[in-house]
TORKOL-4160 file (C-alpha; in steps of 0.2 Angstrom, whole numbers, padded with zeros to 4 digits, m for minus):
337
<pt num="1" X="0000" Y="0000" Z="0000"/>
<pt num="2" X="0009" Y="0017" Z="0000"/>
<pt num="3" X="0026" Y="0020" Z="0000"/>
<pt num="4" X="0033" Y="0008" Z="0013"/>
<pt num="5" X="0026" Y="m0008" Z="0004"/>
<pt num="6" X="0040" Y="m0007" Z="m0008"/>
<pt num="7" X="0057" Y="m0016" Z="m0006"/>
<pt num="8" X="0072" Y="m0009" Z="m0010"/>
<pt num="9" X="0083" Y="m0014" Z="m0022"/>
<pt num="10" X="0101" Y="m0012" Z="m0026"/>
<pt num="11" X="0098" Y="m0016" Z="m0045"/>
<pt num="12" X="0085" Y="m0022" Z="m0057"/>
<pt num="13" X="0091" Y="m0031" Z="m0073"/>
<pt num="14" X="0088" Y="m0020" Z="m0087"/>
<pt num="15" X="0075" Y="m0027" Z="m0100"/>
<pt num="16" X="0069" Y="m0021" Z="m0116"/>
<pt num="17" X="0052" Y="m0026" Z="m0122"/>
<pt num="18" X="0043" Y="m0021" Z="m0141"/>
<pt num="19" X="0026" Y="m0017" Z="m0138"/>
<pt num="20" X="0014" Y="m0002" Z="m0143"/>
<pt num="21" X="0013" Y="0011" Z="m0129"/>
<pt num="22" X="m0003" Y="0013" Z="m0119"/>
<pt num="23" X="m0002" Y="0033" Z="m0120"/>
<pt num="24" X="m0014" Y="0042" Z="m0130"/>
<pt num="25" X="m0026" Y="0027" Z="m0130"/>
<pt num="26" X="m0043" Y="0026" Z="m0124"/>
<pt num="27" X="m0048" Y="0011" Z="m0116"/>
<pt num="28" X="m0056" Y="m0003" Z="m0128"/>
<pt num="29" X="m0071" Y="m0007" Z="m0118"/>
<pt num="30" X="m0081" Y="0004" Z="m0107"/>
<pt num="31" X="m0081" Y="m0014" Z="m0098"/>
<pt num="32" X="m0070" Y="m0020" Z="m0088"/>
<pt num="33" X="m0065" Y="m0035" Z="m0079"/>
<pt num="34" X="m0062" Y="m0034" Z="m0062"/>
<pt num="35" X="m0047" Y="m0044" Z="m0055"/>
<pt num="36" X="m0041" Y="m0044" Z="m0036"/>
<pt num="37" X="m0027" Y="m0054" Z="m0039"/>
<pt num="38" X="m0008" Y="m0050" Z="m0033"/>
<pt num="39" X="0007" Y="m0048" Z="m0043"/>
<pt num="40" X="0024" Y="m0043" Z="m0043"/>
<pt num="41" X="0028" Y="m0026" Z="m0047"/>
<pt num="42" X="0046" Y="m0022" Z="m0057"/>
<pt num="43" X="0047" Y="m0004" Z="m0061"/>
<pt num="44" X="0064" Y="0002" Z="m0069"/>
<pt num="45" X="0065" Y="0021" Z="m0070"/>
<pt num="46" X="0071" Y="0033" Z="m0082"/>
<pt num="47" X="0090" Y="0036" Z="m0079"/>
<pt num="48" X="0100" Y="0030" Z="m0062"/>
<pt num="49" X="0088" Y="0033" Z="m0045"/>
<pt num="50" X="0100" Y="0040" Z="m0031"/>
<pt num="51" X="0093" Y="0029" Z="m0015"/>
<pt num="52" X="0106" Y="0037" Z="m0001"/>
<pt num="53" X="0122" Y="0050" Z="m0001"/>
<pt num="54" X="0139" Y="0047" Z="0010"/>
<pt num="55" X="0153" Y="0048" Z="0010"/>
<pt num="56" X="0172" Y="0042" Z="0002"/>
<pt num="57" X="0184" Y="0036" Z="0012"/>
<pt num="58" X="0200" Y="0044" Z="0003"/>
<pt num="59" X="0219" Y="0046" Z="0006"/>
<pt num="60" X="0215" Y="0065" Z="0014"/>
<pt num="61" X="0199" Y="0057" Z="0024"/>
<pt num="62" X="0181" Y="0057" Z="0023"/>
<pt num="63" X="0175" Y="0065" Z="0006"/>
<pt num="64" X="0156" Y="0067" Z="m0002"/>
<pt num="65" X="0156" Y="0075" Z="m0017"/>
<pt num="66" X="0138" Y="0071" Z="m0022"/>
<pt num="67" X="0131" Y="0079" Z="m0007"/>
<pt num="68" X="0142" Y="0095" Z="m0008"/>
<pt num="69" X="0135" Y="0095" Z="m0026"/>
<pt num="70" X="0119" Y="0094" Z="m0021"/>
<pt num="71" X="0112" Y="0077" Z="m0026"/>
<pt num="72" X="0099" Y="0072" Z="m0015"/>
<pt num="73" X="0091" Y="0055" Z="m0013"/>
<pt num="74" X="0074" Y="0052" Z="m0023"/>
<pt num="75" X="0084" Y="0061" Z="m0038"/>
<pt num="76" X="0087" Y="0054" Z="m0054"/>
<pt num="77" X="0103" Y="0055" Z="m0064"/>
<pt num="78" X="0100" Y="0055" Z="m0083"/>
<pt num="79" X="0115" Y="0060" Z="m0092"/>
<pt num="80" X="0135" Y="0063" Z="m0086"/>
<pt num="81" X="0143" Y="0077" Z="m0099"/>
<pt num="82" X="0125" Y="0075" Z="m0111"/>
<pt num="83" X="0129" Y="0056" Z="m0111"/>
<pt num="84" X="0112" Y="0047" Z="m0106"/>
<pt num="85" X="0114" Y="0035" Z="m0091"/>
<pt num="86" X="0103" Y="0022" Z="m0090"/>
<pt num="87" X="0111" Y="0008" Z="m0075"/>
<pt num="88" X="0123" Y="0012" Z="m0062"/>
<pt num="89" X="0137" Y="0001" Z="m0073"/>
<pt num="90" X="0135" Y="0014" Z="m0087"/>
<pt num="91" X="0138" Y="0030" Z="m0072"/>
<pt num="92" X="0153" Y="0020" Z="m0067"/>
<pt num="93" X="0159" Y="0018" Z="m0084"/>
<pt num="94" X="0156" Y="0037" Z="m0091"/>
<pt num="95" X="0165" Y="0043" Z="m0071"/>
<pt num="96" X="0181" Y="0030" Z="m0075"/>
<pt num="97" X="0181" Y="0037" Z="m0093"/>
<pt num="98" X="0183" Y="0056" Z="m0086"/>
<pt num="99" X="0200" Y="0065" Z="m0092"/>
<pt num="100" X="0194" Y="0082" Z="m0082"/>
<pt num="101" X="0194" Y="0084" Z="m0061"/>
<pt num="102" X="0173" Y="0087" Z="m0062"/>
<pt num="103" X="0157" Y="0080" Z="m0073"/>
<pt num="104" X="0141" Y="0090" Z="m0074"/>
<pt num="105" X="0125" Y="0078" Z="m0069"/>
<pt num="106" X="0111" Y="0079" Z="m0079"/>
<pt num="107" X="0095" Y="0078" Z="m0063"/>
<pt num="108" X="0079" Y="0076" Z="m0064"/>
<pt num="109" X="0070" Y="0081" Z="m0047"/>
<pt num="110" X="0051" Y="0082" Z="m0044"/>
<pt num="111" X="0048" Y="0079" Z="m0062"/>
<pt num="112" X="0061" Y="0095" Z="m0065"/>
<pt num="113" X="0077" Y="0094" Z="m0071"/>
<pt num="114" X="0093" Y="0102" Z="m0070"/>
<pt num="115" X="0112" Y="0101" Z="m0069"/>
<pt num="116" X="0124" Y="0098" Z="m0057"/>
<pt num="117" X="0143" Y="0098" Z="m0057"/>
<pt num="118" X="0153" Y="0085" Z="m0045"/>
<pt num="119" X="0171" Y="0084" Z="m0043"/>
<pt num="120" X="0175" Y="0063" Z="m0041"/>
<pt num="121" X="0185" Y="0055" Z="m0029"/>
<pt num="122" X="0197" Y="0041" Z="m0029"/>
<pt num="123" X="0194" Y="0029" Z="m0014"/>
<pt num="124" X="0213" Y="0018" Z="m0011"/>
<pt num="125" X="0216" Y="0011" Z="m0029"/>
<pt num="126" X="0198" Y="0009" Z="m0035"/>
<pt num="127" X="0190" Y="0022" Z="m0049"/>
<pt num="128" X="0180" Y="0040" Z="m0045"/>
<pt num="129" X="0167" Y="0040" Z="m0032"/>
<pt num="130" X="0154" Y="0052" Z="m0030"/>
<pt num="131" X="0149" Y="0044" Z="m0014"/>
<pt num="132" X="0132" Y="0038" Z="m0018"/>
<pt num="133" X="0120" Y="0024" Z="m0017"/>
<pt num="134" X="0111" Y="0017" Z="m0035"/>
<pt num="135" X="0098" Y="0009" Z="m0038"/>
<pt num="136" X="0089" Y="0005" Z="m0057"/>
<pt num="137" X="0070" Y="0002" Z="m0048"/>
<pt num="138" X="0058" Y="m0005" Z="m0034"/>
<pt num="139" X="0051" Y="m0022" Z="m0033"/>
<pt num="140" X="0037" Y="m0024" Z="m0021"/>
<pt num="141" X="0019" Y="m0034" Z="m0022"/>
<pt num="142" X="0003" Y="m0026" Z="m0027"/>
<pt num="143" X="m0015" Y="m0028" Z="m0033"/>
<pt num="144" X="m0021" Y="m0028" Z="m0050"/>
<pt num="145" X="m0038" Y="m0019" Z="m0051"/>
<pt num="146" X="m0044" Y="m0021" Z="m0069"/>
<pt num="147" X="m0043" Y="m0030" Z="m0086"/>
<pt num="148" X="m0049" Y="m0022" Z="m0101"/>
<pt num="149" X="m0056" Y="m0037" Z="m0110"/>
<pt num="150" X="m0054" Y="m0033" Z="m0127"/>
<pt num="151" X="m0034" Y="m0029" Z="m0129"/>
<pt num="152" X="m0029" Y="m0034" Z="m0112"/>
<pt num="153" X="m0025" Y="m0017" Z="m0104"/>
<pt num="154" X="m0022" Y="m0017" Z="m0086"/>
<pt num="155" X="m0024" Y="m0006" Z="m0072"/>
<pt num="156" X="m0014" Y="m0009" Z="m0054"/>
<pt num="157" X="m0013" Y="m0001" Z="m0036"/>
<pt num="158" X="m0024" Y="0015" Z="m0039"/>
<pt num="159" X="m0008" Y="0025" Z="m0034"/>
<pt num="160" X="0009" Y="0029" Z="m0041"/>
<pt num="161" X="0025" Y="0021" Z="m0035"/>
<pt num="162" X="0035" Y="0032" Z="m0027"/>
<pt num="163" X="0054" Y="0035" Z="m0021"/>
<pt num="164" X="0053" Y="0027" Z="m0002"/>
<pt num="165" X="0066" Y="0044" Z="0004"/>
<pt num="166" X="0058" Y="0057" Z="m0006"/>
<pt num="167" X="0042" Y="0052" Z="m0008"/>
<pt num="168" X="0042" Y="0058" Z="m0027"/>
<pt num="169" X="0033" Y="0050" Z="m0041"/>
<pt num="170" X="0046" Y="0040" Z="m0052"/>
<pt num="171" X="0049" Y="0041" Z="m0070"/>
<pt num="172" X="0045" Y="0024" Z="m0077"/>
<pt num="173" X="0055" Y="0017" Z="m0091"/>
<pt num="174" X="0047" Y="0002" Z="m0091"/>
<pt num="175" X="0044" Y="m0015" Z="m0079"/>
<pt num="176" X="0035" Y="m0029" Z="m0078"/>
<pt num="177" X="0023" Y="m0038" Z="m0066"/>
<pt num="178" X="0023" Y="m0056" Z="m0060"/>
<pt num="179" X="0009" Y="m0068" Z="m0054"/>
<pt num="180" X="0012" Y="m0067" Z="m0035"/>
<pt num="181" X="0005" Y="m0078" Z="m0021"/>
<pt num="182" X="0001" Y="m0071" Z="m0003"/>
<pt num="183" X="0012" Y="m0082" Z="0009"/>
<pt num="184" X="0010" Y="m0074" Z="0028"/>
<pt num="185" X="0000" Y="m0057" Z="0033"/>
<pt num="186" X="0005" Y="m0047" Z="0047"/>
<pt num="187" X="m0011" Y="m0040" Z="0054"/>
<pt num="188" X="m0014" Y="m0019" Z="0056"/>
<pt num="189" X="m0017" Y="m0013" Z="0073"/>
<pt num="190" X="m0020" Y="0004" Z="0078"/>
<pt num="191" X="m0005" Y="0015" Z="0074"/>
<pt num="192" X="0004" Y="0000" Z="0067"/>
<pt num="193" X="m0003" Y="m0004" Z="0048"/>
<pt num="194" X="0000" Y="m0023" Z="0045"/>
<pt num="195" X="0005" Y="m0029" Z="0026"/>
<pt num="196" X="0003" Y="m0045" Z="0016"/>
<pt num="197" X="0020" Y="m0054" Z="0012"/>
<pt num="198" X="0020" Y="m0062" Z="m0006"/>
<pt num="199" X="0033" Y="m0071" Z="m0017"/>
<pt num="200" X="0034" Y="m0071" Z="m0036"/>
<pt num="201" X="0046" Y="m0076" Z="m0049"/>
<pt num="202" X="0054" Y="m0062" Z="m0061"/>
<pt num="203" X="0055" Y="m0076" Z="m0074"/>
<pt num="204" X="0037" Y="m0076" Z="m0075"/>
<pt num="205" X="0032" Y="m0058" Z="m0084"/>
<pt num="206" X="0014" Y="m0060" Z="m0089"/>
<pt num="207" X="0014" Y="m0041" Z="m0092"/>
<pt num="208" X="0023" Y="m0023" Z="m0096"/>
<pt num="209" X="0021" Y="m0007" Z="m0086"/>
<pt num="210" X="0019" Y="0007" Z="m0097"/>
<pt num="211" X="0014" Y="0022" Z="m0085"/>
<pt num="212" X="0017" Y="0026" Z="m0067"/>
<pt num="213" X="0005" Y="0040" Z="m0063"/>
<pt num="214" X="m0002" Y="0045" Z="m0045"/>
<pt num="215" X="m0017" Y="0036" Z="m0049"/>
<pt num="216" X="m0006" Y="0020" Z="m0052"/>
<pt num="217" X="0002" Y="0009" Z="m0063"/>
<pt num="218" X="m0005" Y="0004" Z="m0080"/>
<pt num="219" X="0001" Y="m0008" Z="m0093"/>
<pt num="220" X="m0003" Y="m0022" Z="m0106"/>
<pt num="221" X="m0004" Y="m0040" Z="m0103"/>
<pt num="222" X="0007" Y="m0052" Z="m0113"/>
<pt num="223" X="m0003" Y="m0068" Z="m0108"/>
<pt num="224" X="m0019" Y="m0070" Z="m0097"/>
<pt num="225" X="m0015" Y="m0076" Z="m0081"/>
<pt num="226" X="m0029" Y="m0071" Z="m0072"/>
<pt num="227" X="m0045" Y="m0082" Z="m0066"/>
<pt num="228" X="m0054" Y="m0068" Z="m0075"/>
<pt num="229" X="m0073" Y="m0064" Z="m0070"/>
<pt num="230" X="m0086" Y="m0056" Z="m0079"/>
<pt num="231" X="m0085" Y="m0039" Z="m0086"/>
<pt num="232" X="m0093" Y="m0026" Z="m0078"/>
<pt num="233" X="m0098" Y="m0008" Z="m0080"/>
<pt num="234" X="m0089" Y="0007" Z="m0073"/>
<pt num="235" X="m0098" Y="0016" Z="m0061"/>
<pt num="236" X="m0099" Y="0035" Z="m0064"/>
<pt num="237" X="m0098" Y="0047" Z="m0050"/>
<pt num="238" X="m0114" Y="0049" Z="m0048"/>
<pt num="239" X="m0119" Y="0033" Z="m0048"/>
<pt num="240" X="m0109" Y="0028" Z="m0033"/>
<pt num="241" X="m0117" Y="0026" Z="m0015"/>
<pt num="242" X="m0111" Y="0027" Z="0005"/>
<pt num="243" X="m0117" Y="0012" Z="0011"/>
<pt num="244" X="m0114" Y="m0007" Z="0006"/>
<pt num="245" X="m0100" Y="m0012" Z="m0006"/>
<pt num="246" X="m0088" Y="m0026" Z="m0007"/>
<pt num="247" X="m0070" Y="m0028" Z="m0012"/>
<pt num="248" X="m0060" Y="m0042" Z="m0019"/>
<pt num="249" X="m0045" Y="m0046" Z="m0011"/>
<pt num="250" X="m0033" Y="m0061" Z="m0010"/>
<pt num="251" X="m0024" Y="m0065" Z="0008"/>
<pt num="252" X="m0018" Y="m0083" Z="0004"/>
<pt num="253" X="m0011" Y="m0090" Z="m0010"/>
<pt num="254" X="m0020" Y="m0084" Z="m0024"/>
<pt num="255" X="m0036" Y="m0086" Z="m0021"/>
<pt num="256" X="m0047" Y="m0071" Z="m0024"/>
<pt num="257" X="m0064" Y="m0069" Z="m0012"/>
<pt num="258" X="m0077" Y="m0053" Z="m0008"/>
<pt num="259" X="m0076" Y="m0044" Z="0006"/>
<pt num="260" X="m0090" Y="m0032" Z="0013"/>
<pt num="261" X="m0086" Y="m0017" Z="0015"/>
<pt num="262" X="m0096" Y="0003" Z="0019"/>
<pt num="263" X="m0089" Y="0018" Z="0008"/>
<pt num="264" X="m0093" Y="0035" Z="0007"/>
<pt num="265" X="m0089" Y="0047" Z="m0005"/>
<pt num="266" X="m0073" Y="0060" Z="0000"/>
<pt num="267" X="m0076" Y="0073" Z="m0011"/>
<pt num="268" X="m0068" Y="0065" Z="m0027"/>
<pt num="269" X="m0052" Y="0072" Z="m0027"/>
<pt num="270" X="m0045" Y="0068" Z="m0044"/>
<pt num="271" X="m0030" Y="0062" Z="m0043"/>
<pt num="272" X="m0028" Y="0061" Z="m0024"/>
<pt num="273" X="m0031" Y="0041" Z="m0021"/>
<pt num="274" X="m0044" Y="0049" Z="m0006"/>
<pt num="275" X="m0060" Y="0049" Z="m0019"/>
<pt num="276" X="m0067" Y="0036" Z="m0006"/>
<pt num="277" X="m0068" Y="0032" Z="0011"/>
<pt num="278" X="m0068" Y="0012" Z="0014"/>
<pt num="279" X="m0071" Y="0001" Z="0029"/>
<pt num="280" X="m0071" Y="m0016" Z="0032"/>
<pt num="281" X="m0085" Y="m0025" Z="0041"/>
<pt num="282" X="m0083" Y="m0042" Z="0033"/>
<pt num="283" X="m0080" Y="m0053" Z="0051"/>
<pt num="284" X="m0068" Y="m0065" Z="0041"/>
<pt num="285" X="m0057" Y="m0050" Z="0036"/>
<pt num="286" X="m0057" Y="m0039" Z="0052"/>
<pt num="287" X="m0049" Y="m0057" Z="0061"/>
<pt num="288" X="m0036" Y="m0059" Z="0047"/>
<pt num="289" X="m0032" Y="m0045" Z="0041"/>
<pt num="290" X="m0036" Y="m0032" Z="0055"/>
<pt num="291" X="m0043" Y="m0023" Z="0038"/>
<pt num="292" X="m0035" Y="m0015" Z="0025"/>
<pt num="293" X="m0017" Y="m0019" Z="0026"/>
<pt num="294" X="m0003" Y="m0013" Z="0015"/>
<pt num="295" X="m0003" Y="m0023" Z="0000"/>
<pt num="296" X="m0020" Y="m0020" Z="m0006"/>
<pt num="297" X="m0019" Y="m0008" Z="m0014"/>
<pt num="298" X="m0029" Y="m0010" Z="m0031"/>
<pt num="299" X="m0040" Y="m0021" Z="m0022"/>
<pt num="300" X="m0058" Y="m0018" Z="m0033"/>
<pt num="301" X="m0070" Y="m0009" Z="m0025"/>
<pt num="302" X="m0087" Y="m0014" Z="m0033"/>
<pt num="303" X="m0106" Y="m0010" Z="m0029"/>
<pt num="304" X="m0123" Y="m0015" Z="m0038"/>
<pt num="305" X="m0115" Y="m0025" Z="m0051"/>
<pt num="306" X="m0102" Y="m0009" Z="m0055"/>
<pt num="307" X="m0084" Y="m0006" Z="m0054"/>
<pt num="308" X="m0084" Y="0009" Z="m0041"/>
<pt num="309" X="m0065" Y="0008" Z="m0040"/>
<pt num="310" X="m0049" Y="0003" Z="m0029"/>
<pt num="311" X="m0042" Y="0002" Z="m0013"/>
<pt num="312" X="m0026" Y="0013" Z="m0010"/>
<pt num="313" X="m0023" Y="0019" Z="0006"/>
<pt num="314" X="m0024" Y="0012" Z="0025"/>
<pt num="315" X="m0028" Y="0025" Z="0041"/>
<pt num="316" X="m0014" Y="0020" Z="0051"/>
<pt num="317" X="m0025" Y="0027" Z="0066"/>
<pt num="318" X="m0039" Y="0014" Z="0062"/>
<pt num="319" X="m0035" Y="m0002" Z="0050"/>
<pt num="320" X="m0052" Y="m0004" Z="0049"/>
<pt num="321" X="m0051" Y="0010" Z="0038"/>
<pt num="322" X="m0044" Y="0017" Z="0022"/>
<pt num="323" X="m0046" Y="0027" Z="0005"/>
<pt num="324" X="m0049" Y="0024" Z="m0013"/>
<pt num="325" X="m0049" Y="0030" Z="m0029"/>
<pt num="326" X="m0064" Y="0030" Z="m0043"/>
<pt num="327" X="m0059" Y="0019" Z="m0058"/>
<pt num="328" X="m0064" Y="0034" Z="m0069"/>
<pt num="329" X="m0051" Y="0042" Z="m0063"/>
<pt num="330" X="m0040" Y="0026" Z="m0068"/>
<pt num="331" X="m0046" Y="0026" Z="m0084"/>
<pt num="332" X="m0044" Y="0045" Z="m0085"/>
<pt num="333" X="m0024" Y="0044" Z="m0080"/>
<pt num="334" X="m0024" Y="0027" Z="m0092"/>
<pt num="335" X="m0029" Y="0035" Z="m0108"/>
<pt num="336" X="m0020" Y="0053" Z="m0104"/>
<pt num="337" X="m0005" Y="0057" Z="m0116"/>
């Protein structure tokens, strides 16, 4: 569910994959499919993402020249001297290659971007430092909320995926997702949200990520892994109701079930992930779960036979309560340019 659900990694592999982008698209059914079924996220951004600064342990003592540059963490490096980066081996590469004292970083910060110039350091006999920590992406486990049935189009999370230090969006370059299977849940209590722990093979693609946008990940399948239901109509704002609603959800395995649920409209705040207030009342639930739990995010929210929307949020106050988005506002950050 929100930023902490995600795992940090210290590399992704890169991957190239040929497919038509999803941007600028409508979607190809005003129907769609709702899913409930985890996966494994791999999302790979544009450029190297800077996890942590420190510090170079050099022959005249303690050195950090990305800091004193100031690179932050949650920035992304895109080019060193106008040449692209793309993997932390290429940054290495393009610093070892330097015949000047300094390089001039090409950042991007908050979606803005501008340049910095660092002056490397040498650490004993190894190459120029700038005394940062890489990464290429995230991995983590989410919830896909939606299929579009006629090109396979996909919907995940009802939130962006976001740097864990700065809490900024990312700037996908691409990724994948997995079929995952729920293995052990730690329950939320009261100031203390719990999260499902799942396990997925990187092997397995069954899907591309094209777009992370604040109102979550979307992409295209490559094969259909899903025990896919019926498609079902999108609610519009109007048509959506406080009062009785259920989600589907999977906390074992991979089984998919329907929980009740109450939800009241919040105001539809496009773009927020708070267009809904949810809470559970489903007894089976409440006893394993403690409620929502991060993890579920994208969890399909549905009522009188519509798609209403996804879970995105817990209130780590009260797990029994959370937020959610409208799937119009999915499909609207889907088919956006």
């Amino acid at each position: 569910m929100g930023k902490n659900a995600y795992r940090r990694l210290g590399r992704v592999a890169a991957a190239v994959w040929l497919c038509a982008l999803l941007t600028g698209r409508a979607l190809a059914s005003d129907r769609l499919i709702p899913v409930g079924e985890p996966v494994g996220i791999r999302l790979e951004v544009e450029g190297v993402l800077v996890a942590g600064t420190g510090t170079v342990d050099t022959e005249d003592g303690p050195a950090s020249p990305a800091q004193e540059a100031g690179v932050r963490a949650g920035d992304v490096i895109t080019a060193v001297n106008g040449e692209p980066v793309e993997h932390a081996e290429e940054l290495a590469e393009l610093l070892g290659a330097l015949e000047e004292d300094s390089a001039e970083l090409t950042v991007t910060r908050n979606g803005r971007e501008m340049s910095m110039t660092v002056a490397p350091v040498r650490e004993a006999d190894e190459g120029p430092r700038l005394g940062l920590w890489l990464r290429d992406g995230v991995t983590g486990i989410g919830t896909v909320t939606y299929v579009d049935p006629e090109d396979g189009g996909f919907g995940a999370l009802g939130h962006g995926v976001n740097d864990l230090e700065s809490g900024a969006l990312l700037p996908a370059a691409g990724g994948a997702v997995s079929p995952a299977a729920i293995v052990d849940v730690t329950p939320g209590r009261p100031g203390s949200p719990g999260e499902l722990s799942g396990s997925f093979s990187a092997a397995e693609e069954t899907g591309v990520i094209l777009k992370n946008t604040d109102c979550g990940i979307f992409g295209r399948l490559l094969q259909r892994p899903f025990a896919l239901r019926e498609a079902v109509p999108v609610a519009a704002p109007d048509e959506v109701e406080n009062g009785e609603a259920t989600i589907l959800a999977c906390i074992a395995g991979q089984e998919v079930r329907e929980y009740r649920v109450e939800i009241a409209r919040a105001g539809f705040m496009t773009g927020s992930g708070r267009d809904l207030t949810v809470k559970v009342t489903d007894p089976e639930l409440l006893s394993r779960t403690g409620g929502i739990v991060q993890g579920m995010s994208g969890s399909p929210i549905l009522q009188n036979g519509k798609l209403v929307g996804a879970v995105t949020h817990v209130l780590t106050a009260d797990p029994t309560r959370g937020y959610g988005i409208l799937a119009v506002n999915m499909m609207k950050a889907a088919e956006a340019a």
